[in-house]
C-alpha positions as a Markdown table, in Angstrom:
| # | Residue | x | y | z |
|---|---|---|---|---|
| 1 | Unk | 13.6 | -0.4 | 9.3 |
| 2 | Unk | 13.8 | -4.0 | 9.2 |
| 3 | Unk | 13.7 | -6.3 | 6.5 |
| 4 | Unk | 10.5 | -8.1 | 6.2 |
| 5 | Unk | 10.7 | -11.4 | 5.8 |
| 6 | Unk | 9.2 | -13.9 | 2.9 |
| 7 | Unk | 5.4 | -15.3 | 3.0 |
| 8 | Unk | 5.7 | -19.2 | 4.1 |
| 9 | Unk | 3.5 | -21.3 | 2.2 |
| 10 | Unk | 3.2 | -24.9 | 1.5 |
| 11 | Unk | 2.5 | -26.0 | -2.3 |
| 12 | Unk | 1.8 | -29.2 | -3.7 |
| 13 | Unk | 1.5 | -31.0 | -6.9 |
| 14 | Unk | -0.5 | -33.9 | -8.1 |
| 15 | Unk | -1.7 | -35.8 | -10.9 |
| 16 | Unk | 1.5 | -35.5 | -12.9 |
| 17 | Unk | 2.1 | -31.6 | -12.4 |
| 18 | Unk | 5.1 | -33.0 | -9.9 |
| 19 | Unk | 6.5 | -33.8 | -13.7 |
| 20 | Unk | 6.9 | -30.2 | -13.8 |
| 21 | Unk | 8.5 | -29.4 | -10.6 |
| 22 | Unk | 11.7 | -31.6 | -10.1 |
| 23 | Unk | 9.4 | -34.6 | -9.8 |
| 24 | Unk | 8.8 | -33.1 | -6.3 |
| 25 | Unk | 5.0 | -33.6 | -5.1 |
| 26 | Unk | 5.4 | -30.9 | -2.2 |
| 27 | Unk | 7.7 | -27.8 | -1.7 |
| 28 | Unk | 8.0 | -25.6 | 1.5 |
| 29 | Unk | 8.4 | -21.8 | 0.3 |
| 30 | Unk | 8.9 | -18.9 | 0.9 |
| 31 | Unk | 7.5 | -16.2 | -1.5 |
| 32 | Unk | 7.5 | -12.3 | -1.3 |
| 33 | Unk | 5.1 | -11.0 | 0.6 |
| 34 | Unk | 3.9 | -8.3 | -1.6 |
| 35 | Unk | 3.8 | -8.5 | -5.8 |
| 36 | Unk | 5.3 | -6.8 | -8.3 |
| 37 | Unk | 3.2 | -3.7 | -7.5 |
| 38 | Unk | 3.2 | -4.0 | -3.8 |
| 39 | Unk | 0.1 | -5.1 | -3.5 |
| 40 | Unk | -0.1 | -8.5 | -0.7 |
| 41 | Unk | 0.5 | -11.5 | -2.9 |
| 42 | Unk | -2.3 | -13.3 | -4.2 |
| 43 | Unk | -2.7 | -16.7 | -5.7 |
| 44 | Unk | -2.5 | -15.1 | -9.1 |
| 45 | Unk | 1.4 | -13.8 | -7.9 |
| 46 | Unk | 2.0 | -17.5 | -6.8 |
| 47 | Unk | 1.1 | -19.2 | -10.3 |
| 48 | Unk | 3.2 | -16.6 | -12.1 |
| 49 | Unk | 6.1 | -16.7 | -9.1 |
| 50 | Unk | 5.6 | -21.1 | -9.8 |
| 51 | Unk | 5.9 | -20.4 | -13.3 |
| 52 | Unk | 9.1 | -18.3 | -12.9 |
| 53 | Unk | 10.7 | -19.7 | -10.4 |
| 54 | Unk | 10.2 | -23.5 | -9.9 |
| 55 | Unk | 9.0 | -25.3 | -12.8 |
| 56 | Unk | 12.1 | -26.9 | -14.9 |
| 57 | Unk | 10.7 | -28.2 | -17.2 |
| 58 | Unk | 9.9 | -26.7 | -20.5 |
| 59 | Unk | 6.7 | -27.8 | -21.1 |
| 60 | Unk | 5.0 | -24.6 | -18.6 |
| 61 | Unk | 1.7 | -24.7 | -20.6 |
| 62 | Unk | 1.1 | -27.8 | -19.1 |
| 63 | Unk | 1.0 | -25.5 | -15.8 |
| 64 | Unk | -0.4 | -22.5 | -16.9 |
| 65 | Unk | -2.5 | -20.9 | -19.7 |
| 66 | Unk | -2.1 | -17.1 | -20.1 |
| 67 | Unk | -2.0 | -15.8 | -16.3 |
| 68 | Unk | -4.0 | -18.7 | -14.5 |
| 69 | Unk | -3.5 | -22.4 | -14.1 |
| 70 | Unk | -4.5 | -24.0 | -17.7 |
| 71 | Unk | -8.5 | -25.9 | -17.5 |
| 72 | Unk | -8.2 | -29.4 | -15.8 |
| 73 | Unk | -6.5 | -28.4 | -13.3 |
| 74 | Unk | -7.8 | -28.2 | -9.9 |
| 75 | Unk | -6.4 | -26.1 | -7.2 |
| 76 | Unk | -7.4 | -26.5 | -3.5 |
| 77 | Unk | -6.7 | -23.6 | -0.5 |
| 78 | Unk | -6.3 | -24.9 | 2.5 |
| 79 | Unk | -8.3 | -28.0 | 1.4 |
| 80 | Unk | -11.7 | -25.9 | -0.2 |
| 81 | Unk | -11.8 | -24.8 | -3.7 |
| 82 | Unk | -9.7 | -21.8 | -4.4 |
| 83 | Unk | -13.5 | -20.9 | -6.3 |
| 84 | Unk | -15.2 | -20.7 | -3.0 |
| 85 | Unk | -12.0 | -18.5 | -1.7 |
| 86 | Unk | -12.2 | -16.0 | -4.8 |
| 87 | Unk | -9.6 | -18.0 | -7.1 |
| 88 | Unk | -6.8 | -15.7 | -8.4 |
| 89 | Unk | -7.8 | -12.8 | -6.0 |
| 90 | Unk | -7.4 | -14.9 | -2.8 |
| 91 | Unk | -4.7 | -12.8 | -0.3 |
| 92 | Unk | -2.5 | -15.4 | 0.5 |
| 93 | Unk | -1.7 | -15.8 | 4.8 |
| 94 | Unk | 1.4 | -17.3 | 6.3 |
| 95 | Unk | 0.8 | -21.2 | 6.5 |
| 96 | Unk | -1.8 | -21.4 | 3.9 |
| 97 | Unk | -1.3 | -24.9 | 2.0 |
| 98 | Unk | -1.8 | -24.6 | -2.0 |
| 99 | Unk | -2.6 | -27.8 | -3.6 |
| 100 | Unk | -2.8 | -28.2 | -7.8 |
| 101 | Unk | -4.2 | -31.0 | -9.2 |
| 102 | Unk | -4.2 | -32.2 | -12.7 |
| 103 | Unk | -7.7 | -33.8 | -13.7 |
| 104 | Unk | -6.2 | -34.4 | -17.3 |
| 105 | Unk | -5.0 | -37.8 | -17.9 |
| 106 | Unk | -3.0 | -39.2 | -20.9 |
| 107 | Unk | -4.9 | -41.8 | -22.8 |
């Protein structure tokens, strides 16, 4: 049987989150296909894959709150609101582009 190979996706980070991620605004990925209970990866398995596998910074609650991206943060699929795609639930395709952005500004 062969190996199946990772889920491509394109993430970015804006309004300070790139803080977070090696001061990198966009990363090319490739995630597993199917979560920890082989169900198809979801944009809920992203934030917790982000969370364990890319952010280096300490300061993760800036990311995430609990399971989800913390309020004031914004995230886009494929350019629309992930809440017109189903937020957390949305099945995640090869290609899709995943786009968080902070709304939260230091003062």
């Amino acid at each position: 049987m062969p190996v199946e190979s990772g889920l491509p996706l394109t993430v970015e980070f804006t309004g300070g989150l790139e803080l977070l991620f090696s001061n990198q605004r966009k990363h090319k990925l490739e995630i597993p296909r199917n979560d920890t209970k082989g169900q198809p990866a979801n944009v809920g398995f992203l934030i917790t894959w982000l969370r364990h596998n890319l952010i280096d910074d300490p300061r993760q609650e800036m990311f995430v709150l609990g399971d989800t991206v913390r309020p004031g943060i914004l995230v886009l699929i494929n350019d629309a609101d992930w809440e017109l795609e189903g937020q957390e639930a949305y099945q995640l395709q090869p290609g899709d582009e995943i786009v968080f952005v902070s709304t939260l500004h230091g003062g």
